[in-house]
N, C-alpha and C positions, 0 to 999 in steps of 0.2 A: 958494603953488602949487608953488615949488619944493621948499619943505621935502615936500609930498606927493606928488609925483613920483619923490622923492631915498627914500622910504618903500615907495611901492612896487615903487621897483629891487631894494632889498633884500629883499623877499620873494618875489620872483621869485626871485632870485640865490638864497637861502637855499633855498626848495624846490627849486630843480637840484640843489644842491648835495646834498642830504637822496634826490632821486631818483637820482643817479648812485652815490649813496656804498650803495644800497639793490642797485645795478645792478652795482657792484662787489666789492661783499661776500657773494655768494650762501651759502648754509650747506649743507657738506656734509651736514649730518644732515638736513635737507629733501630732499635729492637721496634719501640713503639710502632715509627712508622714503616716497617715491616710487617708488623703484624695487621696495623691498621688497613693497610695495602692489601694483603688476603682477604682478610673479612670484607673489604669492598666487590671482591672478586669470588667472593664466598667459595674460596680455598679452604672449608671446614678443616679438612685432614691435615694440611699443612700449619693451619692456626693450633691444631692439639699440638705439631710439635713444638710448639713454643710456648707451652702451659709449662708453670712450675710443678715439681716432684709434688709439695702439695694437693695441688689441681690437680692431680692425675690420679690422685689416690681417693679423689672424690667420686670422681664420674670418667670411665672408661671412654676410650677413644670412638666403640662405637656410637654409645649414646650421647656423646658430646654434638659428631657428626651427624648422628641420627635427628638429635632434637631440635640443633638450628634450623635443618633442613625441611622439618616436616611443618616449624614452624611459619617458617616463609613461605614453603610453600603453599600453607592451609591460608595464610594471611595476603597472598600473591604482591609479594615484596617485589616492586621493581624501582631501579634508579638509585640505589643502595649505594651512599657515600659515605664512610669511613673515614676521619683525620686528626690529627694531633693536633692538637692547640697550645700556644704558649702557653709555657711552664712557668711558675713564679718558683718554684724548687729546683736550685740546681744542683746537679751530681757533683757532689761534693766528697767524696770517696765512702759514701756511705753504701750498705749494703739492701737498700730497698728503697725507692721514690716511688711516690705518686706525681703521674702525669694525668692532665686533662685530656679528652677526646670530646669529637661531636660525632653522631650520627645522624641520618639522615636517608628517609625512606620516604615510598610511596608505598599504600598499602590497598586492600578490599574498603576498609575503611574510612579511607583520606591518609595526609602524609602525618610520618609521624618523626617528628626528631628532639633527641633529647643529647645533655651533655653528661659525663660521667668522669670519674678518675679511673686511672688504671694502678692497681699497685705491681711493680714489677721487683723484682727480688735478684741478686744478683747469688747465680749458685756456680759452683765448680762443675767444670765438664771437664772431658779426656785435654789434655794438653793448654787449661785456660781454665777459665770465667765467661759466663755471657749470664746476658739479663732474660730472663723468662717473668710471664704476665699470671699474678696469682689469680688465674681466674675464679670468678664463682657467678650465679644466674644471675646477678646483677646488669651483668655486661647484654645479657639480652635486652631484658628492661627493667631500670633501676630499681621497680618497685616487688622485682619478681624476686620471692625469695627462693628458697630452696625444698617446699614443699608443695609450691604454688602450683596453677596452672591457665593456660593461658588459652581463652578461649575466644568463641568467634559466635557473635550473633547476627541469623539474614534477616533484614525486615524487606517482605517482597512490596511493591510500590503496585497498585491498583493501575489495569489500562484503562486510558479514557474509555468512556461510554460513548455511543453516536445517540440523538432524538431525534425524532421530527418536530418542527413547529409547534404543536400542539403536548410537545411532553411526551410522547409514547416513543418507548427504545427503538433502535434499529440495529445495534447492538450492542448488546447489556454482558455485567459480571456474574450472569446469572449459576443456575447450577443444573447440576445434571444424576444421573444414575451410573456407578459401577457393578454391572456386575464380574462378582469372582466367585473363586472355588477355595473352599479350606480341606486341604490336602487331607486332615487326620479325619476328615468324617465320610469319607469317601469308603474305606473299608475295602471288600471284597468287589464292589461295583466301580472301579473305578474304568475301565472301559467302556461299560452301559452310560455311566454319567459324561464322560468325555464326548461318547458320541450322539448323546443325546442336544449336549449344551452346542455341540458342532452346527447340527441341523439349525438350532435356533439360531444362531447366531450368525448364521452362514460363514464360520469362518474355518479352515483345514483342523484335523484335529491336532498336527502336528506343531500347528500354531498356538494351539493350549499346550501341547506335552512340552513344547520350550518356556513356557511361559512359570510352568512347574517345577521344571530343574534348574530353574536358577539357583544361584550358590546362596542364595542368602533366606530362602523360603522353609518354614519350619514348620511342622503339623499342624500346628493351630494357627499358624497366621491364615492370613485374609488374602489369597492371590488374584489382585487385577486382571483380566479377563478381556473386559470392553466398557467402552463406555455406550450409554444410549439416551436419548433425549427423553426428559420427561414425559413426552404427550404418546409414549411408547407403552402406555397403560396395558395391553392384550399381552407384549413380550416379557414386561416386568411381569406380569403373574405369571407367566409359564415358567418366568425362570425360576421364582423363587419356590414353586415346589419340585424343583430336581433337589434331589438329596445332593448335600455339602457345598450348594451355590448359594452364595447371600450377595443381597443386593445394599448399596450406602448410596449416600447421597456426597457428591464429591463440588464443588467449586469448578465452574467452567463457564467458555465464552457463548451467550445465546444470540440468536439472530429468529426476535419473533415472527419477523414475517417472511420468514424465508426465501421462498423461489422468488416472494416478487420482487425484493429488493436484493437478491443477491449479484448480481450484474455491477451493482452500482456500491453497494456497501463490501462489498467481498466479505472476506474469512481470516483467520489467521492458521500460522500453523507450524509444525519443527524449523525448525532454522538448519539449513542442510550447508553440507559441507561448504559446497561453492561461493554461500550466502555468508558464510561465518567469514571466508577470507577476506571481505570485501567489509564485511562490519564491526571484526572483532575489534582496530583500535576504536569503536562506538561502544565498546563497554560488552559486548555482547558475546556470550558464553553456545558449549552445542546443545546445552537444555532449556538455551530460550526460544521462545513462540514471537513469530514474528505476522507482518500482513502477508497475504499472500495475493490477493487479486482486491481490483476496488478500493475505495475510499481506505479501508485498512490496510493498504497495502501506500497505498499513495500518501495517507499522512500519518506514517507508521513512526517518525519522529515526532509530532502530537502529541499523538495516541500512546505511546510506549511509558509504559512508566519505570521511574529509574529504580533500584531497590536501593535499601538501604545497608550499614552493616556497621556492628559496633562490636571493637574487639574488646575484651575487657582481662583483667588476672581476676582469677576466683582462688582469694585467700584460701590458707588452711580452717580457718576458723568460721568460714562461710562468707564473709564478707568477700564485695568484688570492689574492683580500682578501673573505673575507666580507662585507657591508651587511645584511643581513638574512634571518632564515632562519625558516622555520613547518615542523615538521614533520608527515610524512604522517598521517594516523590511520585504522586500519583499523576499517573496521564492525565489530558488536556478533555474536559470535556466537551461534545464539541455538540451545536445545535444548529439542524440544515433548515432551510425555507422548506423543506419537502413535506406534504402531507401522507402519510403513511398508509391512510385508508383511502385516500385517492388513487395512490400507488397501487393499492392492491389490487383494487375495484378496475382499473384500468390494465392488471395482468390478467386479471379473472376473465373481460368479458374480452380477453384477446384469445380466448379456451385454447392455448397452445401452439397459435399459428404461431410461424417463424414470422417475425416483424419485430415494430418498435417504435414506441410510442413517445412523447413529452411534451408533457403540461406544464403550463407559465403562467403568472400572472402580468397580462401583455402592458400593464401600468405601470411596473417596477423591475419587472425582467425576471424576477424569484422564480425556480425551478422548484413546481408541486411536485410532479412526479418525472420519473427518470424510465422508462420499463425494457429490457429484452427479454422476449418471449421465442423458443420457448427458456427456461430456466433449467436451475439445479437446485439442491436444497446445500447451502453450508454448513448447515448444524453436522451434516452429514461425513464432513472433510474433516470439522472442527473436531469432531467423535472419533474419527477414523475410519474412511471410507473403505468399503473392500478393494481388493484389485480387479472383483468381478463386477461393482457395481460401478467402479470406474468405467471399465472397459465399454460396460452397456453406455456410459453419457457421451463416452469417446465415439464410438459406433452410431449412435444414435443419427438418421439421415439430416432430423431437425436441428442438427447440432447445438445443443442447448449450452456447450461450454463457450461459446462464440460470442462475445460481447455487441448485438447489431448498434448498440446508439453512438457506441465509439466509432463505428464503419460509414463511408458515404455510399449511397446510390444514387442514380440517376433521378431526378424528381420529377422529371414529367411534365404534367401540364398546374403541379402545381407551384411553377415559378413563373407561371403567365403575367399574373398580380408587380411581379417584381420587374419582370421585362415591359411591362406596360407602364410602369411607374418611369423606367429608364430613359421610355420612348416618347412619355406627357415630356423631361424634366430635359431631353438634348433637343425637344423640338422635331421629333421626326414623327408625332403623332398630338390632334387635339382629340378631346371626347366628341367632339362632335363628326367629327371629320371619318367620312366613309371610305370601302376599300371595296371595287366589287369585283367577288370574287364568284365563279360558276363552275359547278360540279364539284367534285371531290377531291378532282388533283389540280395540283399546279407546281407549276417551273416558272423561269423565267421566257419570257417570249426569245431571245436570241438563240436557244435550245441547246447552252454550255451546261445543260448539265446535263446531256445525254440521256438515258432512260432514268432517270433517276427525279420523282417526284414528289413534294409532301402532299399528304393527304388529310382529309379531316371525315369527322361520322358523318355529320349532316349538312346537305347542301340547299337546306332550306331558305337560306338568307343570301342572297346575292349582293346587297351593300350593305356592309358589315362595321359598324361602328364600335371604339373601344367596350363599350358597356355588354353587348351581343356577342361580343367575340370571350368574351369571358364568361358570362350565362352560359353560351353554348360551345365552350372551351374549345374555341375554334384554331386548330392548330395552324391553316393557310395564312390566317391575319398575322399572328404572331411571328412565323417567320417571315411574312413580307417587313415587318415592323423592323425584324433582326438586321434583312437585307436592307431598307431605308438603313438604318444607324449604322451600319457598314461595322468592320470587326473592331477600329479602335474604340471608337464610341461605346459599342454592348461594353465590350473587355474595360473600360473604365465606368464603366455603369455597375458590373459586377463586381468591380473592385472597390467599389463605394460601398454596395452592402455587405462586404468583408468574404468574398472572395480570395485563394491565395491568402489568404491570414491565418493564423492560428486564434482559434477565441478565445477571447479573453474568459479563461472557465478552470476552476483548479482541477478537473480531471482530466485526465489527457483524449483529447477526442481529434481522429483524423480533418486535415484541411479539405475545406468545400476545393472543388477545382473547377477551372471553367474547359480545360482540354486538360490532355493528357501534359503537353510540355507548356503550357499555360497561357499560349497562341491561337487567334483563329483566323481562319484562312475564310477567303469569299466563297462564293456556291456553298454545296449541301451543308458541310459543317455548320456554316453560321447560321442558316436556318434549321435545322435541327437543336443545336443550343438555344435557341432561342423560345423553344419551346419544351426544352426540360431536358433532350435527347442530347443526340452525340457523342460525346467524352464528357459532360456534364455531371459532377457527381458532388453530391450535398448531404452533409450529417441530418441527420434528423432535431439536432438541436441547433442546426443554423438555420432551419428551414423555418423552424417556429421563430426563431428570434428575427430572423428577414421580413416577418410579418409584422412587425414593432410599429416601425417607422407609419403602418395605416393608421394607429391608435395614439400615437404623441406625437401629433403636428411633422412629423421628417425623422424624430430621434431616431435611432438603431440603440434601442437599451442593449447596456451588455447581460450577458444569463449570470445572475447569481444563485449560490447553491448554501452559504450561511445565512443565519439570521441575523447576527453581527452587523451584515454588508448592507451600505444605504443604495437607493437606487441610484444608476450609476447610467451615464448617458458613453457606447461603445463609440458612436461615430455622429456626429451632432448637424441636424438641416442636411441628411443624404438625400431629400426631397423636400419639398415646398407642402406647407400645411393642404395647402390645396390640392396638388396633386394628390397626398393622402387621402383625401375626403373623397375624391374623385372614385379613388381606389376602393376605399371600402364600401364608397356605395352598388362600387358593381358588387363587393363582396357578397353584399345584402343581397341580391336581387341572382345571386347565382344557388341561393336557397329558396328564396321569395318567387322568385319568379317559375313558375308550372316547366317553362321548357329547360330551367337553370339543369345541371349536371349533379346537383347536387338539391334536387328540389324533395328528394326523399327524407331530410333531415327538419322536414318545414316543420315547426312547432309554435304555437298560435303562445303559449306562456312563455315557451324557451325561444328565443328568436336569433337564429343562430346566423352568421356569416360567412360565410369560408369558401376554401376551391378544392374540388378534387386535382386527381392526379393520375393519370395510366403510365407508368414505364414498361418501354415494349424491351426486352431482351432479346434480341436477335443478329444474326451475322449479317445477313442480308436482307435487303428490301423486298415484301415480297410471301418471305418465309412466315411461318408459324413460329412464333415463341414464348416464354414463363412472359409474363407479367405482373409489376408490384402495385398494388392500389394502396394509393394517397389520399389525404384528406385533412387540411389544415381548418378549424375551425373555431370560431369565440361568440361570446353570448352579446349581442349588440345591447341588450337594455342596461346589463351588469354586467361590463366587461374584465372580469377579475378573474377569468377564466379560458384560457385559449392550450387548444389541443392540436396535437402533430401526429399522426400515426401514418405509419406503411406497414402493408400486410404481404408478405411474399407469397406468389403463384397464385395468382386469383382469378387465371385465367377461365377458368372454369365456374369461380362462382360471383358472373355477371360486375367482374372487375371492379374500379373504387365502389360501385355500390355497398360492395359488400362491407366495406371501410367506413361508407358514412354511416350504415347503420349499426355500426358501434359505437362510433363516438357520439354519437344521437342517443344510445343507451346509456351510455355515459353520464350526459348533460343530464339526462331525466334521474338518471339515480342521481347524482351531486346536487339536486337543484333546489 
């Protein structure tokens, strides 16, 4: 009894012994990577409790906390790894080691990692010993002493510019006008002045009295207001004689030629919520400016410039220490084929109608001008548009916010050219070869298609050969043409000139179609497509570019929109050089010739080629409805120049006529 009693003293006694000696031997490398392991996990609070008595008597627990925190956060520390490295000193029963550590960041600036010692100290606590880390500012970064500070510089990175071909902006870093109000000169009038700057400005005036109370606006500072465009000469002076309004000149995005090129070069603008979730891992913050419609919108990675930022410590003695540095990157600048006074001149003499115009050079496929009419102004957006001058573009019937050259319509009679091209090259028509046709309407003789008949204006011609059916844009020829080629034939005819495709064009522009579900079926359908109608619907820049193939022997150039891009062949021999020739000499002779449809554009120095176009808009055969007037046309002596436009609702004034005589204005001004 005694011998096991005298047994289990000594196992008590030996397990104390084994937990004291466990309670007094603690391991600084345990401590380390404890500690190491918060700071990775940016456990500030928990890493102070394991500062030595020293360290604590340096810097309080809040500023300890405070400082890592504000520092990271100002420096946007992410991926933050924290660890112990072999030691070449081992705990040897001594009362302080240094141990090695790395760190290891990403920061605003690029990544930053450096390696350091830690000195840990072994102190007495309630019931033992453990190791605590003598901290000092070291451990943030090595070079940072204790009176240092550690600072952050943005260099912001310039956006691309856009040009036209000849050098002149489309949109530039150009600048702009602020006006604001300084609160302390305001005095006794400061209602008179609020309501006065309201009027001008058309903006609430509760939208200045906020602009006012912000927390950080001082008597004499300068309070931002509005922004407004330079060429706003009348408003700038009215502002700057209201007492306590001063006007500066601030850095902003320009768009010289505004309404005419804004469809196609867009704007930029806040970067909104929605927009931030989708691009923040792109680097992108809630105070950047992003594209919002057009070209700036669509090559907003280009265009975007990266900023820079370089953090640095600013000694006590003034001197600074690099830690890391990124530098700024300016956007891409970018140079289009687009002529910019062409462009204008071609929104100008379009005085507002809703349509839509483009100009090629039908040798190389390079896109002069791009146009929707009617427009908006972007400097306008760019500035800060009202919600009342929204409303008005919203409202507006012309819907000027509507991009038409992105949208397809029906083309009319001016894809005659291309259905006649389809009909020389499967064999179901020669130029020579007649069709006679009598009076105005026709069907087919078996009478399947019930009351339902195409029609054409004049039934002057009764054997009607390709060249006369095109002069006199004879709609009956061309849908017997459709009816000869039967549905597969057209449908791989139109598939040739890039029908069903997406063009090859860096803006996003809707596909040409041949029907709705991209089939056609015999009777009317196929004679009506065949002449422009039906479910037939054509971008305005495939409509121009479907004219190629008359002017390079069969090619189909694809539309280019840089200067960069060499001439590019889209779809290559989609017709026979002959056929071509064929084609364009009716082209000729459909201006040239007195009874042509388009003989109004006839100029003896400009010698123009082309086909108009009627699209009729209506439910039923029969009915009255809107009409768009077409008009595809090039300079046959200097063909470096070929024009596309449709003009909506021209029923009224004497249909495409009214089309050719602008694009006829056109060639005379350019010429």
């Amino acid at each position: 009894m005694i011998k096991k009693g005298m047994m289990l003293f000594c196992i008590i006694t030996f397990s104390s012994i084994l937990l004291s000696a466990c309670r007094e031997n603690p391991s600084p490398h345990d401590a380390l990577r404890k500690y190491t392991k918060l700071w990775t996990n940016q456990q500030f609070a928990d890493m102070y409790a394991m500062l030595s008595k020293q360290a604590k008597q340096n810097i309080s627990k809040e500023d300890f906390v405070n400082r890592y925190k504000k520092i990271y956060q100002d420096i946007e520390v992410t991926n933050l790894s924290v660890k112990p490295l072999p030691a070449k000193e081992k705990d040897s029963g001594k009362d302080e080691i240094k141990l090695p550590f790395s760190v290891k960041m990403n920061t605003i600036a690029g990544p930053i990692q450096f390696k350091h010692e830690a000195l840990l100290v072994k102190e007495k606590v309630q019931g033992g010993e453990q190791w605590h880390v003598q901290w000092d500012t070291t451990y943030i970064f090595p070079q940072l002493q204790k009176n240092d500070k550690v600072r952050i510089s943005l260099i912001s990175g310039k956006r691309g510019e856009i040009y036209d071909r000849n050098g002149l902006p489309l949109a530039m870093n150009g600048t702009a006008y602020e006006i604001g109000i300084i609160p302390g000169q305001m005095k006794e009038n400061e209602e008179t002045i609020k309501k006065e700057l309201s009027e001008l400005l058309h903006i609430p005036v509760e939208s200045i009295d906020e602009k006012l109370k912000a927390s950080w606006v001082q008597p004499d500072y300068f309070v931002p207001i509005k922004k407004v465009a330079k060429s706003e000469t009348t408003l700038l002076e009215k502002a700057r004689k209201i007492q306590a309004v001063a006007v500066k000149e601030v850095l902003e995005r320009e768009y010289p030629f505004a309404e005419a090129s804004a469809h196609l070069i867009g704007y930029i603008g806040t970067i909104t919520a929605e927009e931030l979730k989708t691009l923040k891992n792109k680097g992108y913050s809630s105070s950047d400016r992003i594209g919002k419609r057009g070209l700036e919108e669509w090559w907003e990675e280009r265009l975007r410039g990266k900023d820079g930022a370089k953090i640095y410590i600013e000694k006590s003695n003034g001197s600074t220490f690099t830690i890391a540095e990124v530098k700024a990157q300016d956007g891409e600048t970018i140079t289009l084929t687009l002529d910019a006074k062409l462009q204008k001149t071609i929104y100008e003499q379009m005085k507002g109608r809703a349509g839509t115009a483009v100009a090629i050079h039908p040798l190389t496929g390079e896109i002069l001008a791009l146009v929707s009419s009617p427009s908006f102004n972007p400097n306008q957006f760019v500035l800060g548009i009202s919600s009342e001058q929204y409303k008005k573009l919203e409202n507006d019937p012309a819907k000027p916010l509507i991009n038409r050259f992105a949208a397809t319509y029906a083309p009319g009679s001016a894809i005659k050219p291309v259905i006649g091209a389809i009909g020389l090259e499967k064999g179901a028509i020669t130029p020579e070869q007649t069709k006679t046709i009598i009076g105005k309407k026709w069907q087919p003789k078996d009478g399947s298609w019930g009351n339902y008949f195409v029609t054409r204006v004049s039934d002057r011609l009764q054997n009607v050969n390709l060249q006369n059916a095109l002069i006199y844009s004879d709609n009956i020829y061309f849908a017997m043409v459709g009816t000869d080629l039967g549905p597969d034939k057209l449908k791989e005819g139109l598939r040739s000139f890039g029908f069903a495709e997406n063009l090859p064009f860096p803006y996003p522009i809707q596909k040409s179609q041949i029907s709705n579900n991209g089939n056609l079926k015999t009777g009317p359908q196929l004679a009506d497509t065949s002449y422009g109608q039906g479910q037939m619907q054509m971008s305005i820049l495939h409509l121009a570019t479907a004219y190629t193939p008359f002017l390079n022997n069969g090619d189909l150039l694809q539309p280019i929109l840089e200067k960069s891009q060499q001439k590019t062949v889209w779809k290559q021999q989609i017709i026979s050089a002959k056929t071509a020739n064929i084609i364009a000499e009716g082209l000729k002779q459909v201006v040239a010739n007195p009874n042509g449809t388009a003989h109004s554009a006839y100029m003896k120095d400009v010698p123009l080629a082309g086909k108009t176009g009627t699209a009729e808009l209506k439910e039923n055969q029969g009915e009255k409805g809107k009409e768009n007037g077409l008009f595809v046309a090039y300079n046959t002596n200097n063909p470096d120049l070929l024009i596309a436009m449709l003009i909506e609702d021209v029923q009224h004034d004497h249909g495409s006529k009214y089309v050719v005589n602008i694009v006829k204005n056109i060639f005379q001004t350019v010429k």
